[in-house]
C-alpha positions in Angstrom: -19.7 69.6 8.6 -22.7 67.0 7.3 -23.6 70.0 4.3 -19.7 69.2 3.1 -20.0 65.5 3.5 -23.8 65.6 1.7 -22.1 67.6 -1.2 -19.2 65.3 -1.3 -21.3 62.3 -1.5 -23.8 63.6 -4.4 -20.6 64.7 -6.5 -19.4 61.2 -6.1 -22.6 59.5 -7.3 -22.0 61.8 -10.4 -18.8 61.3 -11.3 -19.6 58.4 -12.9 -22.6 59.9 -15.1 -19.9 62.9 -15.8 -17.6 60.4 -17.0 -19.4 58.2 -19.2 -20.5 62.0 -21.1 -17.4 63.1 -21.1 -16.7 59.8 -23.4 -20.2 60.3 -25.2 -18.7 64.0 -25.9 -15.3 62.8 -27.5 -17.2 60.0 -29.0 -19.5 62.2 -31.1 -17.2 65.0 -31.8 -14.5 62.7 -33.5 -14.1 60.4 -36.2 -12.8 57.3 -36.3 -9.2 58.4 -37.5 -8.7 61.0 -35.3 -5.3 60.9 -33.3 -7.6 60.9 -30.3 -8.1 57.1 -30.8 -4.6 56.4 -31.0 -3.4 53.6 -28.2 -0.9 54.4 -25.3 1.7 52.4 -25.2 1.5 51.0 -22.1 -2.0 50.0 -22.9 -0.5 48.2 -26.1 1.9 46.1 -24.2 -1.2 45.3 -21.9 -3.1 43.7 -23.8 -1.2 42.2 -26.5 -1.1 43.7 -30.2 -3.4 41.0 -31.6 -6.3 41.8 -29.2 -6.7 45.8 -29.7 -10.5 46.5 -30.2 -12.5 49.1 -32.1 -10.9 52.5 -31.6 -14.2 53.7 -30.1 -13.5 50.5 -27.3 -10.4 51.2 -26.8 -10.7 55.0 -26.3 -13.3 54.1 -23.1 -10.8 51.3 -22.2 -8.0 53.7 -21.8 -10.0 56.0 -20.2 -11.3 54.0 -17.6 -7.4 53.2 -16.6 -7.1 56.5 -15.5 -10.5 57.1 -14.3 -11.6 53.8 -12.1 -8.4 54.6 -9.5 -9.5 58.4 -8.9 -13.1 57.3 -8.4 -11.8 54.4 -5.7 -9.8 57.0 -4.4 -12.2 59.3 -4.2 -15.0 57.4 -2.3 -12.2 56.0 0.2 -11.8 59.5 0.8 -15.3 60.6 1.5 -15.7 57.1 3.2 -13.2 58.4 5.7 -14.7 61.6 6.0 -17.7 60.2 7.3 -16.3 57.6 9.3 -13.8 60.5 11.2 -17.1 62.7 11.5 -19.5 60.3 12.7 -16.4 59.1 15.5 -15.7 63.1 16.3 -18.9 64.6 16.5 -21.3 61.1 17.2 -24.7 60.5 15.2 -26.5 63.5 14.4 -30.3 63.9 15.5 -32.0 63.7 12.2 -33.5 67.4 11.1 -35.8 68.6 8.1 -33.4 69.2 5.0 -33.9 73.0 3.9 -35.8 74.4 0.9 -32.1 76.0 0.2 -30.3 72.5 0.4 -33.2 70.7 -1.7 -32.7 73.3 -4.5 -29.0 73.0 -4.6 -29.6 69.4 -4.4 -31.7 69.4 -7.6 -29.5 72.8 -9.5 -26.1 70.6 -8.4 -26.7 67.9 -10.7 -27.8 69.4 -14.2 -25.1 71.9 -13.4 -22.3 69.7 -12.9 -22.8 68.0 -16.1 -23.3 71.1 -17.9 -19.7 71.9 -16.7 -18.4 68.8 -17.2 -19.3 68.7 -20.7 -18.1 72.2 -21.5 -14.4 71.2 -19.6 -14.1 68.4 -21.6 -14.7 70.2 -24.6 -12.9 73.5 -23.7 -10.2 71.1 -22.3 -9.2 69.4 -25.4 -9.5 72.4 -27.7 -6.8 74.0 -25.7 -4.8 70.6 -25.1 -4.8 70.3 -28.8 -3.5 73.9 -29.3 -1.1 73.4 -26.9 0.5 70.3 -28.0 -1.1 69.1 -31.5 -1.2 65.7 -31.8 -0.7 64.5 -28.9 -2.9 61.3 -27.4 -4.8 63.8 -24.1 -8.4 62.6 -24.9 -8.6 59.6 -22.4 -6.7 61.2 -19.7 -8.7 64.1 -19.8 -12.3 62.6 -20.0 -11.2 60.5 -17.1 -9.9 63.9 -14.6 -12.6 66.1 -16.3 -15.4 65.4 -14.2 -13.4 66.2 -11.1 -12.7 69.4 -11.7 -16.5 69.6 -13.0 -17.5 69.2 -9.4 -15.7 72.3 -8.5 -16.5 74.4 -11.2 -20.2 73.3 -10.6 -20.3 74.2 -6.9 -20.6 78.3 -7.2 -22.9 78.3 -9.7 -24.9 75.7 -8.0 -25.1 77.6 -4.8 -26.0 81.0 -6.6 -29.1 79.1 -8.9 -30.2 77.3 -5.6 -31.2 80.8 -3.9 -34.2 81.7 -6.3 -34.7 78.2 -6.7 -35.3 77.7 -2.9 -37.7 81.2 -3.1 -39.6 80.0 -6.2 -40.2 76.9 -4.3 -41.6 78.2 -1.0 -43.9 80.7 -3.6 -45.0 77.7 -5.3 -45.5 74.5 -2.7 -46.6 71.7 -5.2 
């Protein structure tokens, strides 16, 4: 069980990263008129109609609404997981990490931003296709990076097996 929690917990420090590109992604790919910008209006009514900001402001502002609960969510949920395993199983003896668990813990990260840059992008081609015109860009560049860690995983675990060889060939 401590690979699952390790995997959770480097996903987690992530997300964040995964988000804020995510944003960088929309950000650069639209101009300032795009509907993408436009303000939900429950946002509106939040924060009065004379204090709306830039669009490009706003757009992160939204996004964070939907993004900052998941993420508390999300670490109280791996926060229980390793409370519940370290009260189930008791501390574990401290062991040398494998050559196969440092090379998935350096292929993990590049990978999972990789794929959370391509979701997002994939993700709102086919929102848009879907339902044109419709406001989907801060909602999805906040629940992107979640399923980024998931799409990340298989190909992180295949790239860490030659990774883990070329490292025991190479020692530096």
């Amino acid at each position: 069980m401590g690979w699952d929690v390790r995997f959770l917990r480097q996903a987690a420090l992530l997300l964040p990263s995964a988000f804020l590109l995510d944003v960088l992604i929309f950000l650069l790919t639209h101009g300032r008129k795009d509907p993408g910008f436009g303000i939900y209006p429950f946002f509106q009514e939040w924060v009065g109609e004379g204090s709306v900001a830039a669009p490009e402001v706003r757009f992160l502002q939204q996004a964070l609404v939907f993004f900052v609960p998941a993420y508390l969510a999300t670490l109280l949920f791996i926060l229980s997981v390793a409370v519940a395993e370290r009260v189930l199983f008791g501390t574990r003896p401290k062991r040398r990490s494998s050559s196969y668990g440092r090379a998935f813990a350096a292929a993990f990260p590049a990978l999972f931003l990789v794929a959370s840059g391509l979701l997002m992008w994939f993700g709102e081609k086919a929102a848009l296709r879907q339902a044109p015109g419709t406001l989907i860009a801060p909602l999805l560049a906040a629940i992107v990076p979640f399923a980024a860690a998931g799409a990340a995983l298989l190909p992180a675990v295949v790239a860490a097996g030659p990774l883990a060889l070329l490292g025991k060939l190479n020692p530096a």
